[in-house]
N, C-alpha and C positions, 0 to 999 in steps of 0.2 A: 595523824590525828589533826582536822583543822583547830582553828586560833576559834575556841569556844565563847568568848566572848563576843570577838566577830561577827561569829555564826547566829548566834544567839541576838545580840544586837540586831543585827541585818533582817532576820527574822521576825523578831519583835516589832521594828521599825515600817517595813514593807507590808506586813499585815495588819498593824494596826493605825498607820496612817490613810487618809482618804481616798479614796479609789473608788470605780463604777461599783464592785460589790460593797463595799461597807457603806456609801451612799444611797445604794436601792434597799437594805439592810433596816437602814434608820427609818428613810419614808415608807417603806413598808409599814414597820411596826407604826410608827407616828401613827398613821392615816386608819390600819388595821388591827394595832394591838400584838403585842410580843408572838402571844401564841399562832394566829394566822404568819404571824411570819417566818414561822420554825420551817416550815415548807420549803422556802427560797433557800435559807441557810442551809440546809442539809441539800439542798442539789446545788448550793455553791461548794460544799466540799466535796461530794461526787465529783462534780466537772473539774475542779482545782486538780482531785487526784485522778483523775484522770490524765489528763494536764503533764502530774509531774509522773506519773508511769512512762507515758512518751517521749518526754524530754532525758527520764533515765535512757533508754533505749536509743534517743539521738547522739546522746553525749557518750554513752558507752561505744558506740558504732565509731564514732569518731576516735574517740582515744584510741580503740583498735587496729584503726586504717592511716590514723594520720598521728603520729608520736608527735609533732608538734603541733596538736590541738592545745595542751594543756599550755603553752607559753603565750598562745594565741589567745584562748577563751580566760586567762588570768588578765589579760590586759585590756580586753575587750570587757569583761566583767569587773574588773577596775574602773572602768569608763565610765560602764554604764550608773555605777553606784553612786560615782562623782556624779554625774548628770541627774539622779535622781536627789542628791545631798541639795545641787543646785535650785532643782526646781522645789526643793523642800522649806527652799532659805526662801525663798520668792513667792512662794505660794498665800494666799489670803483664806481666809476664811469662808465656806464651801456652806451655800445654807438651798435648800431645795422647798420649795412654796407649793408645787405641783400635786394637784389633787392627781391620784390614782381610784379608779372607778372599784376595781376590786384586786387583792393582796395578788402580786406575783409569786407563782407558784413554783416546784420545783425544779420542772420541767425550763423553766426561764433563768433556774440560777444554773443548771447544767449547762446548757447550754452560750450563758453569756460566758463564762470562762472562755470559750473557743474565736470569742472578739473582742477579749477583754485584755490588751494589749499590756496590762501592767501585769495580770496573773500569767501570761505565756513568757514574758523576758525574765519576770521573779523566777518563775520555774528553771528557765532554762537556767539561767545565772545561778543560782541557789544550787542548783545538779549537779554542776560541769564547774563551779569554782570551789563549792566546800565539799560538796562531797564522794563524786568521781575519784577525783585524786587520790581522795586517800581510803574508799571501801570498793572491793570486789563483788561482795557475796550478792546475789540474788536478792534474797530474804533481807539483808541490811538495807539494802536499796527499797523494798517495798515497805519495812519497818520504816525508814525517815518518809516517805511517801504517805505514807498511813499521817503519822506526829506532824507532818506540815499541814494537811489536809485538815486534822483536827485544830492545828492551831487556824487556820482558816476561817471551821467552823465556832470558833472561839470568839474568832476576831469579828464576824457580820455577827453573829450572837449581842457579844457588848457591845456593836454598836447599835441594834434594834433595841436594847433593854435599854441603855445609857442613851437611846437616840437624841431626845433634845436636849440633854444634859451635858453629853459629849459637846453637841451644834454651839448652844451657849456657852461652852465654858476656853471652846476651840474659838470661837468668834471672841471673846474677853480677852486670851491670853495667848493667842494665836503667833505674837512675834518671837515671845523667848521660847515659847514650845519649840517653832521652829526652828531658831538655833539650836537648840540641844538636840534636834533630827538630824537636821543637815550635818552639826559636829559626828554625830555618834554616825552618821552614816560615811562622813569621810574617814572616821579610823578604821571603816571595815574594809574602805578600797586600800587604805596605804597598809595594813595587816596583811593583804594578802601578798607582799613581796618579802 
């Protein structure tokens, strides 16, 4: 069983800090209104789980061919969390001005998952560090896949409902947010040893 709180953290953190989707999420709604923006969200969790179906199937392939995948992809996925705590602690405050002519649709949040370079290394990392290791079944793997997917659609959700409340309240207090990210994100890399 992974280190839950890790897990949990890691997940909370990753989806609910700034990123391509929770930024086109907020200006969406902003510009168009929560409701036109349920559209995008819901083909951001589409594409996400799509995403993390593949990335089961990658990492599974791996543990099966390569026994030291998992010592690999621990340190490698270690790394990457450190470098995400980093750029967590350094990050400024994210505010988007851009008029949008009419609400991005679903077909757009599907789709940007597949060049959305934070939603493919979460995947992959989230897979192959908490949960490969330690579940086999099929069905488990598409049940955490489903729970991520939705926490996805959770996460651009509150940030189109919350959009300029988040924007304001991330731009006010943006620097101790960020250490308590960065922190809670470096106990999830040293957790995983």
């Amino acid at each position: 069983m992974p280190n839950i709180i890790a897990f949990v953290s890691y997940v909370f953190i990753t989806s609910f800090t700034p990123g391509p989707n929770n930024i086109m999420a907020m200006t969406n709604a902003t510009h168009h209104g929560f409701k036109k923006s349920l559209a995008f969200n819901t083909g951001v969790a589409v594409g996400f789980f799509t995403i993390l179906i593949l990335s089961n199937l990658f990492a599974v392939t791996l543990y099966n061919y390569l026994p030291t995948f998992k010592g690999i992809v621990t340190w490698i996925g270690a790394a990457y969390i450190l470098w995400l705590a980093y750029k967590t602690l350094k990050s400024k405050p994210l505010t988007s001005n851009n008029e949008i002519s009419r609400p991005t649709g679903f077909r757009s949040g599907v789709l940007l998952q597949f060049i959305n370079p934070k939603a493919i290394l979460y995947s992959i990392t989230t897979v192959s560090t908490f949960i490969i290791p330690y579940y086999e079944s099929k069905i488990v793997l598409i049940l955490f896949s489903i729970c991520l997917a939705f926490v996805s659609f959770l996460s651009t959700s509150s940030w189109a409902l919350f959009g300029s409340l988040f924007q304001r309240f991330m731009a006010n207090y943006y620097k101790p947010i960020n250490v308590v990210m960065a922190l809670l994100l470096a106990y999830c890399a040293l957790s995983l040893f």
